[in-house]
C-alpha positions as MATLAB code, in Angstrom:
seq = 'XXXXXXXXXXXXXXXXXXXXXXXXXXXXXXXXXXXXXXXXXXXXXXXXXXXXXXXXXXXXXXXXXXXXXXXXXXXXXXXXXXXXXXXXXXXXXXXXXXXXXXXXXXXXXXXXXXXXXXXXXXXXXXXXXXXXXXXXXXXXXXXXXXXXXXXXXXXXXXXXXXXXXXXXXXXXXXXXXXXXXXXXXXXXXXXXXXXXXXXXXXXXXXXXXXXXXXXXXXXXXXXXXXXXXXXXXXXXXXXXXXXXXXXXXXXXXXXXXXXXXXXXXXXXXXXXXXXXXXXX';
ca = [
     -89.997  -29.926 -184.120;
     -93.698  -30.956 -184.674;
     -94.784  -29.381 -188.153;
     -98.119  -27.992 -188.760;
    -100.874  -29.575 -190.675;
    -101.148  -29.672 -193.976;
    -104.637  -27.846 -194.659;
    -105.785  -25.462 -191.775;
    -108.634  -23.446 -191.122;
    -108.960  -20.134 -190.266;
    -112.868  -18.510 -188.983;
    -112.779  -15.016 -189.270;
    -110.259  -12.685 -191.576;
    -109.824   -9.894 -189.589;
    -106.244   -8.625 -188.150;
    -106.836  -11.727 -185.776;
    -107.763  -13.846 -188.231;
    -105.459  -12.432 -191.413;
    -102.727  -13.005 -188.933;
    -103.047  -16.357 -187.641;
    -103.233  -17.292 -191.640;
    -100.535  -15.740 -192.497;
     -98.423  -17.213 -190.499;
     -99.444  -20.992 -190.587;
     -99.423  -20.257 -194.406;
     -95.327  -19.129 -194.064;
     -95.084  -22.231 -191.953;
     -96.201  -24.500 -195.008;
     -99.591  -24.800 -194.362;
    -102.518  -24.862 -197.199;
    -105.149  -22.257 -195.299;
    -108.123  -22.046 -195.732;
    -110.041  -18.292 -194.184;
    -113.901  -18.071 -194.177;
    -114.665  -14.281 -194.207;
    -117.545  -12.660 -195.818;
    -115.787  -10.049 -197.264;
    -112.835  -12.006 -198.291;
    -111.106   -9.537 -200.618;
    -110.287   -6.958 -197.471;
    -109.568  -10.291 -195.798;
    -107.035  -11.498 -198.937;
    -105.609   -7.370 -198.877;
    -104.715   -8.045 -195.352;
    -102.389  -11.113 -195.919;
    -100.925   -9.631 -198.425;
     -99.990   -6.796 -196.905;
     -98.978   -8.554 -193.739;
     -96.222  -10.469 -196.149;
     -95.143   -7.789 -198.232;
     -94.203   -6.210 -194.704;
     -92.497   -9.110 -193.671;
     -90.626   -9.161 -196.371;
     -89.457   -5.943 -196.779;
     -88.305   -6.116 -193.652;
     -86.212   -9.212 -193.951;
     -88.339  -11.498 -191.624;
     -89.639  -13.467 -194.075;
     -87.619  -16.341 -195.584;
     -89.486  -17.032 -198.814;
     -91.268  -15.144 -201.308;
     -94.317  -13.405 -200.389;
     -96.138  -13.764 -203.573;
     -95.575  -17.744 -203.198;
     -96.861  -17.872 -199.665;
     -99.998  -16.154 -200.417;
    -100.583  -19.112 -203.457;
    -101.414  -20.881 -199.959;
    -103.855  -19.309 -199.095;
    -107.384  -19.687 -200.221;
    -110.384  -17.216 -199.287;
    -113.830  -19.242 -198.935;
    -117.396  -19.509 -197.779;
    -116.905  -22.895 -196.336;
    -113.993  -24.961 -194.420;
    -112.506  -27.797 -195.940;
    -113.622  -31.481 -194.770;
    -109.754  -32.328 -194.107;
    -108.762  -29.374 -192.156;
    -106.340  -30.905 -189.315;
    -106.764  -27.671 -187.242;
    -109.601  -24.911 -187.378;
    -109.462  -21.803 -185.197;
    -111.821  -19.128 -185.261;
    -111.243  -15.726 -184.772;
    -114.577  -13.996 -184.817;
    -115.519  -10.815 -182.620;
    -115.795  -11.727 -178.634;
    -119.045  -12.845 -178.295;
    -119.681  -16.341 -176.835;
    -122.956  -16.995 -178.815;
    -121.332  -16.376 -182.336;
    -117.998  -18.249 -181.322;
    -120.151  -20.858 -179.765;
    -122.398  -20.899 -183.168;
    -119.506  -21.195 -185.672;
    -117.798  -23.619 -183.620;
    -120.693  -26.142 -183.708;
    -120.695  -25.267 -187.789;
    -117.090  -26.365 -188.014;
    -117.324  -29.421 -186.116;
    -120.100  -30.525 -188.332;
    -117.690  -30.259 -191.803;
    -114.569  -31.594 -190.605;
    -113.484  -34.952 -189.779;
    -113.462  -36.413 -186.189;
    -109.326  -36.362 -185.933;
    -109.648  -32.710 -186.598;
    -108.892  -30.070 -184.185;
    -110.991  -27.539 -183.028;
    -109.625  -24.071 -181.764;
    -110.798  -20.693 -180.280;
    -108.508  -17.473 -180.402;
    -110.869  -16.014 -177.839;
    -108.561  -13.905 -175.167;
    -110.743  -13.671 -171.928;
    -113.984  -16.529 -172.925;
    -114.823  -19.904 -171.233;
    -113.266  -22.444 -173.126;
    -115.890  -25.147 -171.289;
    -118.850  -22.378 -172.181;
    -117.304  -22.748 -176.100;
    -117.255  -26.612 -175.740;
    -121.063  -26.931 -174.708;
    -122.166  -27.070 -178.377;
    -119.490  -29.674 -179.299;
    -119.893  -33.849 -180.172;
    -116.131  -33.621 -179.099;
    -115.241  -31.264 -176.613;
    -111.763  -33.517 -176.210;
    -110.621  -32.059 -179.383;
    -111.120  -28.523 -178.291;
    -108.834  -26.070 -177.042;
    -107.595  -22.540 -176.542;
    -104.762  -20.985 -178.724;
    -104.945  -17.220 -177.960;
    -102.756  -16.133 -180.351;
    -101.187  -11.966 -180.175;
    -101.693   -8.987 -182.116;
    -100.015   -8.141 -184.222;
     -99.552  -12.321 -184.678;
     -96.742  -12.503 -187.398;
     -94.781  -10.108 -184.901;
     -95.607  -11.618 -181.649;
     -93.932  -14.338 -179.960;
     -96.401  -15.719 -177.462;
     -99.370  -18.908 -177.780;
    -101.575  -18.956 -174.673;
    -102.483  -22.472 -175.110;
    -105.864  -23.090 -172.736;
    -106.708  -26.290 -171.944;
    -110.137  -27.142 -171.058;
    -111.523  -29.831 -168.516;
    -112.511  -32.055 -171.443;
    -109.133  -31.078 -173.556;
    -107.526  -34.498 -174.326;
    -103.827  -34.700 -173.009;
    -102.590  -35.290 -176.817;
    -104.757  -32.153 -178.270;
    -102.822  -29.544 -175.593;
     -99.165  -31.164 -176.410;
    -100.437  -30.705 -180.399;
    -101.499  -27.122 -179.914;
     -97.871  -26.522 -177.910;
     -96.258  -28.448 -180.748;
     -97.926  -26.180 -183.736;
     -97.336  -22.844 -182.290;
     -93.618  -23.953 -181.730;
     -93.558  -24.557 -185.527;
     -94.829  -21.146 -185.887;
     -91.661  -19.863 -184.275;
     -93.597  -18.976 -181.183;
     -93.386  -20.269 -177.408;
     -96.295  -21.701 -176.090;
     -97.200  -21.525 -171.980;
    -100.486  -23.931 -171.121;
    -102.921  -22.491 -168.474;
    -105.949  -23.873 -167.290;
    -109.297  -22.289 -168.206;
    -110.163  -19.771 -165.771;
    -111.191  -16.271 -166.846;
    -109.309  -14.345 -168.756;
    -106.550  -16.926 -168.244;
    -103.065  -15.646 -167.223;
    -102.477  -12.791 -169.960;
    -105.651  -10.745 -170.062;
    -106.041  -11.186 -166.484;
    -102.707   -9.398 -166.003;
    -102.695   -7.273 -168.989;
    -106.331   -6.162 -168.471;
    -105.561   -5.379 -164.812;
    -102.620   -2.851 -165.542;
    -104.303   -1.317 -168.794;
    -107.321   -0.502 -166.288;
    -105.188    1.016 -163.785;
    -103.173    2.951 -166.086;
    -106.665    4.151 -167.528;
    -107.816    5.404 -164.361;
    -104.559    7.427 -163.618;
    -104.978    9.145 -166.765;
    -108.832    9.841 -165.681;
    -107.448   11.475 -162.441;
    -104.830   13.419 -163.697;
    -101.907   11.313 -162.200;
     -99.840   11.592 -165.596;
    -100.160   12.257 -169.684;
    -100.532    8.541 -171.659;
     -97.283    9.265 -172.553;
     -95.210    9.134 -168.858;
     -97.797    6.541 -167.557;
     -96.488    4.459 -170.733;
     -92.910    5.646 -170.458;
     -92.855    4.758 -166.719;
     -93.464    0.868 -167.270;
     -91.433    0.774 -170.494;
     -88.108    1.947 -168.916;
     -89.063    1.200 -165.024;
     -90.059   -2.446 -165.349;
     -89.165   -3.232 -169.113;
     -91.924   -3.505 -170.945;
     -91.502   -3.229 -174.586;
     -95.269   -1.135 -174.804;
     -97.021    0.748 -172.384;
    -100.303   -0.264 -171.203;
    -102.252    2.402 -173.005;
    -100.495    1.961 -176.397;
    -101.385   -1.625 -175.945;
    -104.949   -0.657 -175.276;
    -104.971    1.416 -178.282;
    -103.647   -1.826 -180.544;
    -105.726   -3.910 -178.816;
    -108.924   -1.996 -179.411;
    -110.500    0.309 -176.682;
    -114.033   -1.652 -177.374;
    -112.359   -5.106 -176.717;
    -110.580   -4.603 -173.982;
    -114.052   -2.937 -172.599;
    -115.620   -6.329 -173.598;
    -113.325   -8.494 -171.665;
    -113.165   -6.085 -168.976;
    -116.854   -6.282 -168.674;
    -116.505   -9.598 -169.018;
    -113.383  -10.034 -166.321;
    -116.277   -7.485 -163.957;
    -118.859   -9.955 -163.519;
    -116.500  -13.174 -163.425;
    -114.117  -11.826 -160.748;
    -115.513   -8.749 -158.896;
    -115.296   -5.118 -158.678;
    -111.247   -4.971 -159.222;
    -112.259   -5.431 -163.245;
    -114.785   -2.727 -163.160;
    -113.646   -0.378 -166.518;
    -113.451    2.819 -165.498;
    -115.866    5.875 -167.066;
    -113.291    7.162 -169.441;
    -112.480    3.786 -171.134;
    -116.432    3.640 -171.575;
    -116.847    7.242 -172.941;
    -114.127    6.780 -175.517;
    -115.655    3.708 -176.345;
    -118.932    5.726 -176.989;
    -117.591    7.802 -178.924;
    -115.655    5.534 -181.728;
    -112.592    6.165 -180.102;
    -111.379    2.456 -180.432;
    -107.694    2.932 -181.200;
    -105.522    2.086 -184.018;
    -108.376    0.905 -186.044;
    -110.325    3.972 -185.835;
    -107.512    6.912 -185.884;
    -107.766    8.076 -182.175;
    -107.498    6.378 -178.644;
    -105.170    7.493 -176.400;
    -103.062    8.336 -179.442;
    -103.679    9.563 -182.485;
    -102.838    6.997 -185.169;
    -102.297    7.578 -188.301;
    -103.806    5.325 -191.429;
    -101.794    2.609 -192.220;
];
């Protein structure tokens, strides 16, 4: 199994980001996370591990893991991977990207976490777009078992098969797409949190039986509004918005999903989305 490299960067240190170093830094990896506010970024990790191992799932001890991890204002000029994991928005992602490629050395990869963006669009700023590619990892990341590896029309051959390689190391399974938007998963997973949305708007069912109905009737280990609440009501609005004006009126978010969203009902993060959450 291909290992991961030794020194890896990490853009961004919120859940995303916290979780996408956390695991590379179980995996043996020295990482590196550029956050601004880098002790709520640290205070994640740690509590991400201490989970883990409480629960048994991680082999190692927590304390030693999080040695590997250092909390910076800057990457590292031998990073063999870098993946940000800032907010959605194509300027910043396209901004820090350009940054990155700037400190690092040419053999270096470059990688977006984005869920629904353009990989080409994030590859405009780049020297070397053939080093660039999507892994969209899953929240909650330690927990989830999926990669979404996106391969770009400039993505060399030997980048993709690296990316496939690392998140196998990771204990994940990796599926390739091609960019298109919102690739395969938030295409789908968009799609069926929308609908379920709009039942709930008309009265069809309570959040709970619309979530019930898809966990026991077609398997799914979350329903889609649960998964909209983890997700974050605002993002999925983002890449719904986003999904709208790429692909046409079947991505249009409906009015509730935008009210909530007005009103700083975002989900887990904030307390209340479809659920009530408690702090955690």
């Amino acid at each position: 199994m291909t290992g991961v490299p030794k020194r890896v960067g990490v853009i961004g240190g919120g859940r995303m980001g916290a979780g996408i170093a956390q695991v590379f830094a179980v995996a043996g990896a020295v990482v590196t996370v550029v956050e601004p506010d880098a002790a709520a970024a640290r205070e994640r990790i740690a509590t991400g591990l201490r989970r883990a191992e409480e629960r048994g799932k991680l082999a190692g001890d927590a304390a030693a893991v999080l040695e590997r991890v250092e909390l910076s204002g800057e990457l590292p000029g031998d990073a063999g991977l870098v993946v940000e994991a800032v907010p959605e928005d194509a300027a910043l992602k396209t901004s820090v990207l350009a940054a990155a490629e700037k400190v690092v050395g040419d053999d270096a990869v470059l990688a977006t976490n984005t869920s629904s963006l353009s990989v080409a669009g994030l590859a405009e700023g780049l020297r070397r777009p053939e080093r660039f590619v999507g892994m969209h990892f899953f929240n909650p990341v330690p927990a989830s078992d999926l990669v979404e590896i996106v391969v770009g029309p400039r993505t060399a051959g030997a980048v993709r098969d690296a990316a496939a390689g690392w998140a196998g190391a990771l204990g994940k399974t990796a599926i390739v797409v091609r960019d298109s938007p919102g690739f395969a998963t938030s295409r789908l997973g968009v799609l069926l949190g929308l609908e379920a949305i709009r039942m709930l708007e008309e009265g069809v069912a309570d959040a709970a039986a619309i979530d019930r109905a898809m966990e026991l009737g077609y398997r799914h280990p979350m329903g889609p509004l649960r998964s909209t609440d983890l997700v974050g009501l605002d993002v999925r609005l983002a890449i719904a918005d986003h999904l709208h004006r790429e692909l046409g009126d079947r991505f249009a978010p409906p009015r509730l999903l935008r009210e909530k969203v007005a009103r700083g009902e975002l989900g887990r993060k904030s307390g209340q989305g479809f659920y009530t959450w408690e702090a955690s």
